[in-house]
Every structure is written in C-alpha cells, then in structure tokens.
C-alpha positions as CSV (number, residue, x, y, z in Angstrom):
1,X,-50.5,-79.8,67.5
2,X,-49.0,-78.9,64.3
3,X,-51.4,-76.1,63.5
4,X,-51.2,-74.6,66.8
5,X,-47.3,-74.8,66.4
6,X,-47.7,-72.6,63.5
7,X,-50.6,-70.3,64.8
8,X,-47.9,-69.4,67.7
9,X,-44.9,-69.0,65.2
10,X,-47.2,-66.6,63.2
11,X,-48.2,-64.9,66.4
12,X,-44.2,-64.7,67.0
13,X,-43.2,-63.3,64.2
14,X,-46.2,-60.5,64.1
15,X,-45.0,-60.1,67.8
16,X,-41.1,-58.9,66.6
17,X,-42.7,-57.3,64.1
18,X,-44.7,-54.7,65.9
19,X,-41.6,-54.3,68.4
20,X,-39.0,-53.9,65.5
21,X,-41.7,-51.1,64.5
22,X,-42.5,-49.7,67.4
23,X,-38.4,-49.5,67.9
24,X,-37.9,-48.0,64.2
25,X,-40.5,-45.5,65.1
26,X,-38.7,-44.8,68.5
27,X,-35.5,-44.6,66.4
28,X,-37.1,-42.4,64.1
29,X,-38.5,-40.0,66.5
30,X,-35.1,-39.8,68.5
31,X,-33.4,-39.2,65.2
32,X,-36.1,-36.5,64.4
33,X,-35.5,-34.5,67.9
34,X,-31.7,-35.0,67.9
35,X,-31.9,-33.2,64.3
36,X,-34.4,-30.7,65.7
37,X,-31.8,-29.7,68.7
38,X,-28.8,-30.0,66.1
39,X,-30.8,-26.9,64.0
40,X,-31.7,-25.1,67.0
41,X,-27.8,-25.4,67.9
42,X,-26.7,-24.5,64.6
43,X,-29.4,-21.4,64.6
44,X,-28.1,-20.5,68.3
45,X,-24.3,-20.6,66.7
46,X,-25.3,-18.4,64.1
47,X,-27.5,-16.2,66.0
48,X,-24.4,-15.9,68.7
49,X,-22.3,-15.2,65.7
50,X,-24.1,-12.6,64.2
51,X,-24.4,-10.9,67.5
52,X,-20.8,-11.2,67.7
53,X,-19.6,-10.6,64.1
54,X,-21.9,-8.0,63.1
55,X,-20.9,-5.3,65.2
56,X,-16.9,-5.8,64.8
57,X,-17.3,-6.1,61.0
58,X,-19.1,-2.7,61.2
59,X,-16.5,-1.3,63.2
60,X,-13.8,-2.3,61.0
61,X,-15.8,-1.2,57.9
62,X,-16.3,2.2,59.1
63,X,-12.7,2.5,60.4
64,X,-11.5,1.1,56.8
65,X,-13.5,3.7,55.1
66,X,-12.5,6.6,57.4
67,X,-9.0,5.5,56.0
68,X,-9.8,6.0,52.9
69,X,-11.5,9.6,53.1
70,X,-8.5,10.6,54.5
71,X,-6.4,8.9,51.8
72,X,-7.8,11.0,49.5
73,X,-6.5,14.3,51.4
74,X,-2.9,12.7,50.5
75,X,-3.3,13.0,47.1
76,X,-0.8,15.2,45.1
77,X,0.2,15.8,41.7
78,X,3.5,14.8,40.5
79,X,6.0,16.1,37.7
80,X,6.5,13.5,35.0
81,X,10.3,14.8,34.3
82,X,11.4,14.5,30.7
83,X,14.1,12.4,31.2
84,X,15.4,8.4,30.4
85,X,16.1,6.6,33.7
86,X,18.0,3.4,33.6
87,X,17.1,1.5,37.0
88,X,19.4,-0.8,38.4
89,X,17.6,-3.2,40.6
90,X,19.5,-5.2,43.1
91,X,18.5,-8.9,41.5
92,X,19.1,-10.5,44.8
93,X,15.4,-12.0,45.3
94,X,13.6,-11.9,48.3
95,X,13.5,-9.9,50.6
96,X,15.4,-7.3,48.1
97,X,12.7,-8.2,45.3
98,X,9.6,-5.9,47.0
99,X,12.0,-3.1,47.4
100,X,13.6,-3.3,43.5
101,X,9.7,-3.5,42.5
102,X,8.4,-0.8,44.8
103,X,11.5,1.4,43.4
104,X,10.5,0.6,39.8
105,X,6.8,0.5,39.6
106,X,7.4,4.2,41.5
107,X,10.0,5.1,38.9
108,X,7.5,4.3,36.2
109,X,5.7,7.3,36.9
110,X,7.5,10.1,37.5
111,X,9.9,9.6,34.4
112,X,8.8,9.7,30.5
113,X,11.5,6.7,29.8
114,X,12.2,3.7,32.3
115,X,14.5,1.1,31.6
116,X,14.7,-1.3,34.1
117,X,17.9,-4.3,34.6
118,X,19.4,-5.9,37.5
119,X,22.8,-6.3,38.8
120,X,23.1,-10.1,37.1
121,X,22.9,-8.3,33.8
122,X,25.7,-6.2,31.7
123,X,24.6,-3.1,32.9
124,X,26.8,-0.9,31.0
125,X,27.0,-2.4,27.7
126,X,22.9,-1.8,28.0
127,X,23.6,1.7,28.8
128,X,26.3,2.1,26.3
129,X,23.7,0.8,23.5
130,X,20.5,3.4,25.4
131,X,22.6,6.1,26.4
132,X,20.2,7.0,29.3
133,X,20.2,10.5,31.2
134,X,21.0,8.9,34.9
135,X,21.6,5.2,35.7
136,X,20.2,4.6,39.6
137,X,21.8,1.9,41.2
138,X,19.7,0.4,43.8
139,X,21.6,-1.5,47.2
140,X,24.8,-1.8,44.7
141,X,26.4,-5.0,47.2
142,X,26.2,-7.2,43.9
143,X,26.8,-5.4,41.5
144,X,30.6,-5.2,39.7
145,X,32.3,-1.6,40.2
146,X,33.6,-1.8,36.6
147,X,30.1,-1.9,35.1
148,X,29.9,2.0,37.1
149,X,33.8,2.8,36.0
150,X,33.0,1.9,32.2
151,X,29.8,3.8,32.2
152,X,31.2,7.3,33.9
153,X,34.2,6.3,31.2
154,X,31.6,7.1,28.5
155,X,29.8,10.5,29.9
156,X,26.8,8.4,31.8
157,X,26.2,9.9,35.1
158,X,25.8,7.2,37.9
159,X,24.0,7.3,41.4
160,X,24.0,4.1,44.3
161,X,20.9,4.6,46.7
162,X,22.5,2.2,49.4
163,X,19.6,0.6,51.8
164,X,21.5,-1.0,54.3
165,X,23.5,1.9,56.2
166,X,25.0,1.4,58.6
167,X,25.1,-2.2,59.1
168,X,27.5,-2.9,55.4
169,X,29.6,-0.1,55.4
170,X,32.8,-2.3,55.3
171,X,31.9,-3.1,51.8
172,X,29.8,0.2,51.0
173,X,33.0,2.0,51.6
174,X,35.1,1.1,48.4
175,X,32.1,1.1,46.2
176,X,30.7,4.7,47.0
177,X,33.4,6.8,45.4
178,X,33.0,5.1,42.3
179,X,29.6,7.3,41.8
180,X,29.2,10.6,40.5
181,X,26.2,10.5,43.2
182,X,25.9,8.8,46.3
183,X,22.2,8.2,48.8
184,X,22.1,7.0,51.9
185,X,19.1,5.8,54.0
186,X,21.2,6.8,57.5
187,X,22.3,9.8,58.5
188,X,25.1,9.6,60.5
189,X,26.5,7.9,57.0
190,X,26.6,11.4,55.0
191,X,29.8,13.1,56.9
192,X,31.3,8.7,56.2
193,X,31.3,9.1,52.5
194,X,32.0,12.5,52.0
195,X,35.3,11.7,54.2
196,X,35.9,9.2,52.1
197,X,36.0,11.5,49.1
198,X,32.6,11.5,47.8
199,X,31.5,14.4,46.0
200,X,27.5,14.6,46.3
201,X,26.1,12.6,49.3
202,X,22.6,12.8,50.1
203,X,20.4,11.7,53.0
204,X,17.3,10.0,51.5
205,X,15.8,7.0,53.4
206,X,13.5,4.7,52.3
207,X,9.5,4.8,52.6
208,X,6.1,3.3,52.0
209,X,5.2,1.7,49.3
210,X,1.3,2.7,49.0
211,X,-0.1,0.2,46.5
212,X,1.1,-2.5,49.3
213,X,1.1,-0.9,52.7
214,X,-1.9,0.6,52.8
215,X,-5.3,0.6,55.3
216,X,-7.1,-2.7,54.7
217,X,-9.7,-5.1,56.7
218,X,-8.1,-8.2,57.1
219,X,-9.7,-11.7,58.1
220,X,-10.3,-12.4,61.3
221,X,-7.7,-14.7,62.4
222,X,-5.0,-11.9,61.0
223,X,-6.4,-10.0,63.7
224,X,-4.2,-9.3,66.9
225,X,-3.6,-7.2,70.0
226,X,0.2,-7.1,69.6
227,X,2.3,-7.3,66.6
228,X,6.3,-7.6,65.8
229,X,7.4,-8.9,62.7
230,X,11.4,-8.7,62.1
231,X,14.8,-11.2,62.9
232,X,15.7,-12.0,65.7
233,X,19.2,-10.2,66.2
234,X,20.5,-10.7,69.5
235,X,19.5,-6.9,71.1
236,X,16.3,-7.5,70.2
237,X,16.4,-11.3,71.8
238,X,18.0,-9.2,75.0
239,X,15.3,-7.0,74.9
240,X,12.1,-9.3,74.8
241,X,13.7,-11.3,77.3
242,X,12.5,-9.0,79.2
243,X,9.2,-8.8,78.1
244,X,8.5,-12.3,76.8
245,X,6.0,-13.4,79.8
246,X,3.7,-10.4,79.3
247,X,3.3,-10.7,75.9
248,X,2.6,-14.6,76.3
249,X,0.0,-13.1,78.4
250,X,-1.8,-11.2,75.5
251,X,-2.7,-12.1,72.3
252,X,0.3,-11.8,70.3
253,X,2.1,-12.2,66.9
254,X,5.5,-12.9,66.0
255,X,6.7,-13.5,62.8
256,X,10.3,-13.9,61.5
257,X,14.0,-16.0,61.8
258,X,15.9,-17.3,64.8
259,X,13.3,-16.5,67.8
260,X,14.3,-19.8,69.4
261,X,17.0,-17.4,70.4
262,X,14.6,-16.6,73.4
263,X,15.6,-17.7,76.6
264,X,11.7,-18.3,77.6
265,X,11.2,-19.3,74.1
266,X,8.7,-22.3,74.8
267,X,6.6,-20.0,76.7
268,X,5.6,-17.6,73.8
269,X,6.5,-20.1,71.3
270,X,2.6,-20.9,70.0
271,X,2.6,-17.1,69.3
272,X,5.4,-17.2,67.2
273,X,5.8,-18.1,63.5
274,X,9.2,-19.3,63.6
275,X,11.3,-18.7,60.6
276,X,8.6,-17.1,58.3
277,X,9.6,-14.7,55.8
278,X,6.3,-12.3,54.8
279,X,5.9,-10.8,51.6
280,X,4.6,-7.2,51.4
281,X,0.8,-8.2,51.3
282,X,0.8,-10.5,54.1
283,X,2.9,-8.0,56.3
284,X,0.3,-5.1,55.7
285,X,-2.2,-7.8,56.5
286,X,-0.5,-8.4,60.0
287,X,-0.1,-4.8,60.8
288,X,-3.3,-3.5,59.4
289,X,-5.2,-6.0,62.0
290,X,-2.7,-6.0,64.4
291,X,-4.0,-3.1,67.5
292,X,-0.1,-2.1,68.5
293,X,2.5,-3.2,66.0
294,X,6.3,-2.9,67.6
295,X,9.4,-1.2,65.9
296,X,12.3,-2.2,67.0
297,X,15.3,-1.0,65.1
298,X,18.4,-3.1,64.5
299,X,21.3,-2.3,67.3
300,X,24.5,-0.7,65.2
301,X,27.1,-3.0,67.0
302,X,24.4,-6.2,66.7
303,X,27.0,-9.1,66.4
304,X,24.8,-10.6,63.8
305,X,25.5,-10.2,59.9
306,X,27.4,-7.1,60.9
307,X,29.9,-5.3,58.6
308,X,30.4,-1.9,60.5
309,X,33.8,-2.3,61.6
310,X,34.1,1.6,62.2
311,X,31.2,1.5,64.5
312,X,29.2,4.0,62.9
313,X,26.1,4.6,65.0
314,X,22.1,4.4,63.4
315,X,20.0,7.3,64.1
316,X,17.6,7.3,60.9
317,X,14.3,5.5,60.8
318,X,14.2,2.2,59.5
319,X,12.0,1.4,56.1
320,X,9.2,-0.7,58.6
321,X,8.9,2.9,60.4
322,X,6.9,4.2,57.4
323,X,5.6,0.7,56.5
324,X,3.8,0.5,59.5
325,X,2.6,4.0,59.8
326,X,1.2,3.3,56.3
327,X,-1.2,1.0,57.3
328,X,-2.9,3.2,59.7
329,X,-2.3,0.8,63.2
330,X,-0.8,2.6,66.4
331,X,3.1,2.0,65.9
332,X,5.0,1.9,69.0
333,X,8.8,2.1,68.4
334,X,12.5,2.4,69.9
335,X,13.0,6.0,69.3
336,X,15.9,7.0,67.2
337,X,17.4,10.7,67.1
338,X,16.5,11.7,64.0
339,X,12.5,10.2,64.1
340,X,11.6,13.6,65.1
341,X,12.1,15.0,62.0
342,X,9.1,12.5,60.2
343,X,6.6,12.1,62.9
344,X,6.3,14.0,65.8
345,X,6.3,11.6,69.3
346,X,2.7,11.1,70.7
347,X,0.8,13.0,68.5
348,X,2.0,10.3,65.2
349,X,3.7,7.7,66.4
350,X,4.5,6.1,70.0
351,X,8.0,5.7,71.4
352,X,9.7,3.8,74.2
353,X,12.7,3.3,75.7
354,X,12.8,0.6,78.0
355,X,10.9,-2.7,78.3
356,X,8.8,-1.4,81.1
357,X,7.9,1.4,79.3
358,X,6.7,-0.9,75.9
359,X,4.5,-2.8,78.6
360,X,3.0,0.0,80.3
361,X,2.5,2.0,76.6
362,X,0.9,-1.3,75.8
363,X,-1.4,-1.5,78.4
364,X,-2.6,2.0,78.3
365,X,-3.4,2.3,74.8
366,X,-5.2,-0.9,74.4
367,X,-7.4,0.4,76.5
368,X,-8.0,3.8,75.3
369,X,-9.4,3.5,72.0
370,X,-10.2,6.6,70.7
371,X,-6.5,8.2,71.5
372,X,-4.8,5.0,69.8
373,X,-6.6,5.1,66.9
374,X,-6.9,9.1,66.4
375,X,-2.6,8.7,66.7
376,X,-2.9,5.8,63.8
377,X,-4.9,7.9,61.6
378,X,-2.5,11.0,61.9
379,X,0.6,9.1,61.1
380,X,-1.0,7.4,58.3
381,X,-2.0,10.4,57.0
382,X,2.1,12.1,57.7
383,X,3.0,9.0,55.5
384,X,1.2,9.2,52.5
385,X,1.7,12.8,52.6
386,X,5.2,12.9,53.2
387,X,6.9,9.1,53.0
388,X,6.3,7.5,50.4
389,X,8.4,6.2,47.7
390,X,6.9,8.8,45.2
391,X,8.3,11.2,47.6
392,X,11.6,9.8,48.0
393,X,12.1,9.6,44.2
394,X,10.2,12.5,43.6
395,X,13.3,14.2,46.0
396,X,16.2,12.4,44.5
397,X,15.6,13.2,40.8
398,X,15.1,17.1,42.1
399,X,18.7,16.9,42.8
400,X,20.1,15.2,40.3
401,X,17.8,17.0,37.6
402,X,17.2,20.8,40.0
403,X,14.9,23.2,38.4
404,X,16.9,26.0,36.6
C-alpha cells in the first residue's frame, strides 16, 4: 500500500508537471502572438505615419526652400560709413533686450567703429573719454537727461530713436528737446516734437530683424491654423470678445499677459498660453508655422500703461507688422492709415476692420491655399527688401551723415 501510495504521488506530480508545461507553452505562445500583433501595430503606426508625415514635411521643405530662393533676390550691398557710433542701448532687459541687440548687431555693420553702452552706465563720461562722431540713444525712458546735456556741452552730437510713440509721450515730451536729433516710430508724432521745439524730427519706425525673423520649418506641434501673440489691452479684450467662440472653434494659438481679461475666457482658455513672454526665436517659430497670424495694433486711448495725455492718435505700423511679414506667413492686420505706404492691402498683407470681417478673411483664406501663400511670399519679400533694421539704420545715418 505504501508503494502504490508513492507510484500515485509520482504519477501526480508528472501529472502538474505536463499541465504547468502545457500552460507555460500556452503562455508562451500567447505572449509570442500578442508581441507579433504589438509589431504589426507598431508597423501600422509607422506606416500611417509616414503616409501622413511624408507628404506635409515635403510640403513644408519645398515651401522653406522657395523662401529662401527668394531671399536671395533681397540681397543688397550696404555702405560701411567711416564713422565711430556710440550706441546707447536701453538696458531695461526683456522685452527691450532683442530690440537693443537687433539695433547693435545691425549697427555693427554699417559703421567702421561701434561702441556699444546702456543707459545704467555713465554714458557721457565714456563719450567724453571716445569722443565718438554720433551718440544714438535708443528708447531714452531710462536714461538721465544730463548724460545728453553734458555731452552736447562738449561738441558730441546726440540723437533719441524713441520706440514707444504714441503711448509715452507724457514723459517723451521733456526729454526730446534735449537732442540735437530726434526719431520717432509714429507719425502723427513728427508735427508733436517739432511743436515742442525740436529742430530735426524724423519719421523712422522700426523693422525686422532678419537673423531672427526669418522663413523657417518649425516642429510640428508649433504648427497652427491661427496665430496672435501680444497683451491683452482692453481694445483688444473688446475686440476678441467678439470673436472668442470662433476661434475656440479652430485650432488656435495665443500667447501673452492678462488674457483672463476675456469674458468667455474658459472657453478658449486651453488655446491660450497665459502670461508667456516669447523671445525672438520662439515668436518666429509661432508665426512661421502659424497659417494666419493676427495684428492687432495697440488702441491710442487703451486705458492700460497709457502715458498720452494729449491724445495723440497712432497711424504708423507697429514693429510686429514687419516681424511677421518677415517670416513669410499670411498676416492679417487692423489697418492703420499710413500701412499703405509699406505694403500694399491684398496684394502683401491682409487687412480688416471689424470682427466679422477677421472671421470671414479667416475662413476664406484657409481655404485658398495658393492666394494665401503667393500674398505671404510677396510681403516677405517687401520686407527684406525694404524693412529691415539694416534699412532703418541704413536711413537714419543718411541723414545724420547726407552725402555731400
């Protein structure tokens, strides 16, 4: 009985041992076909991908490089002047810090000396120790008057290039005379300063900066239908109050300060990257894969960090006008009087003036194609050709230093 005991714990054991094999080899062969569908998946993914990707990333190359033979129509030589430049930047960090780099690194060559300072710095006890030809005086907000008194004192010749016309010209105003030579970015500000008793005032406004706003192929999740990137004053929050549901409808991008300010804010708010300041890079990023980017200038009478007591209206172009333009995408902006004179309306750049006329532009020339991106190309090309800061500075030390 003992024997027999064990013969039928042996034959037990061999018993679980075949089924714990037969089950390992069931495992194993489920574990082999679930791997087999997981490659096939993966293959299918890829497959759908490359179907998917392949195409658009050939689109984009070609458009890119169509950018860039046209680029290369834009080129122009440019006079190095024989003169020493001492370049006030406005030292005020960002967002001032592209501009005062864009202004310099421009500077640097159309000029055979550059010295570059800040407003922080004793500006005229460096100028008193360089003597330099000019001293250009970017923004000029932060910058102490006597630094400008005690250089005209000793035979330097001063210009102020302000960059915020209209909007601080309670503060502009009892700085400007101090200059032998005053530029404005705003228009309407020329006939101010010279009532004012200004001398030489000179419309210039600001540009593109090429080496950062430029055609580029961004990656894919930069990529957008609709694009604004700016503050939210409250003309603008007015105005996409109006507009806020259809552009929750597409897929949109908004990037800057205070767009809680929306009165429909949760609706759009997953479109919006609330209280993001962009540097230069990532802003050509947006609008180079952005379809329509939006310009929407800055109301004259905004309540919002407003200093223009005397209620001087805005009809110039804002810097973001050429910025924009630069980067070769279809720019759609609130038209301004004197635009006209830099791009010429449907033909360079879209305009609108109400919020159901942004919509409908919107709608029409996403799906047209070939008329939104022939309009791009044209006002990238007016840009580099004409609105850039080489152009800008290229102009301003033509008058301060004219041909005989």
């Amino acid at each position: 009985m003992q024997l027999a005991a064990s013969t039928r714990v042996r034959r037990s054991k061999w018993r679980l041992y075949r089924l714990a094999r037969r089950k390992g080899k069931g495992q194993a062969a489920r574990r082999r076909v679930s791997a087999v569908k997981a490659s096939e998946s993966r293959m299918a993914q890829l497959e759908q991908g490359r179907n998917h990707g392949y195409p658009l990333g050939w689109e984009h190359g070609y458009w890119y490089g169509k950018c860039e033979s046209v680029l290369k129509l834009t080129e122009q030589p440019i006079e190095i002047r024989p003169i020493h430049v001492l370049f006030v930047a406005t030292g005020k960090g960002f967002p001032y810090s592209p501009l005062d780099e864009a202004v310099a690194a421009t500077l640097r060559g159309l000029v055979s000396r550059l010295t570059v300072t800040d407003s922080t710095q004793p500006v005229s006890q460096i100028a008193a120790r360089i003597r330099p030809d000019i001293v250009i005086v970017l923004d000029g907000l932060h910058f102490e008057i006597k630094h400008v008194d005690e250089m005209r004192s000793m035979g330097i010749r001063t210009a102020i290039w302000f960059t915020d016309d209209p909007y601080y010209t309670d503060i502009t105003a009892a700085l400007a005379t101090h200059y032998d030579e005053v530029f404005t970015l705003e228009l309407t500000c020329v006939d101010f300063y010279r009532r004012l008793g200004c001398g030489k005032v000179h419309y210039l406004p600001l540009g593109a900066f090429p080496v950062e706003f430029r055609p580029r192929n961004p990656v894919r999740n930069k990529r957008h239908e609709i694009c604004f990137i700016g503050s939210a004053y409250w003309r603008r929050v007015a105005f996409f109050d109006e507009v806020t549901g259809y552009l929750a409808s597409k897929d949109t991008h908004i990037s800057g300060i205070w767009w809680e300010r929306l009165r429909d804010y949760p609706t759009i708010a997953d479109k919006i990257a609330l209280g993001r300041w962009l540097g230069p890079r990532d802003t050509a990023e947006m609008y180079n894969g952005s379809k329509i980017v939006i310009n929407m200038h800055r109301a004259f009478d905004d309540e919002t960090f407003n200093n223009n007591s005397a209620g001087i209206h805005a009809v110039s172009p804002n810097p973001r006008t050429f910025e924009i333009s630069a980067c070769a995408t279809l720019q759609l902006t609130d038209a301004r009087d004197d635009l006209v004179h830099f791009y010429i309306p449907d033909v360079e750049i879209v305009t609108y003036s109400s919020p159901q006329e942004m919509v409908e532009k919107i709608d029409y020339y996403l799906t047209h194609e070939e008329e939104r991106q022939a309009i791009a190309m044209r006002g990238m090309y007016r840009t580099m050709r004409d609105h850039t800061y080489a152009r800008r500075l290229d102009a301003m030390l033509s008058i301060l230093f004219p041909l005989p």
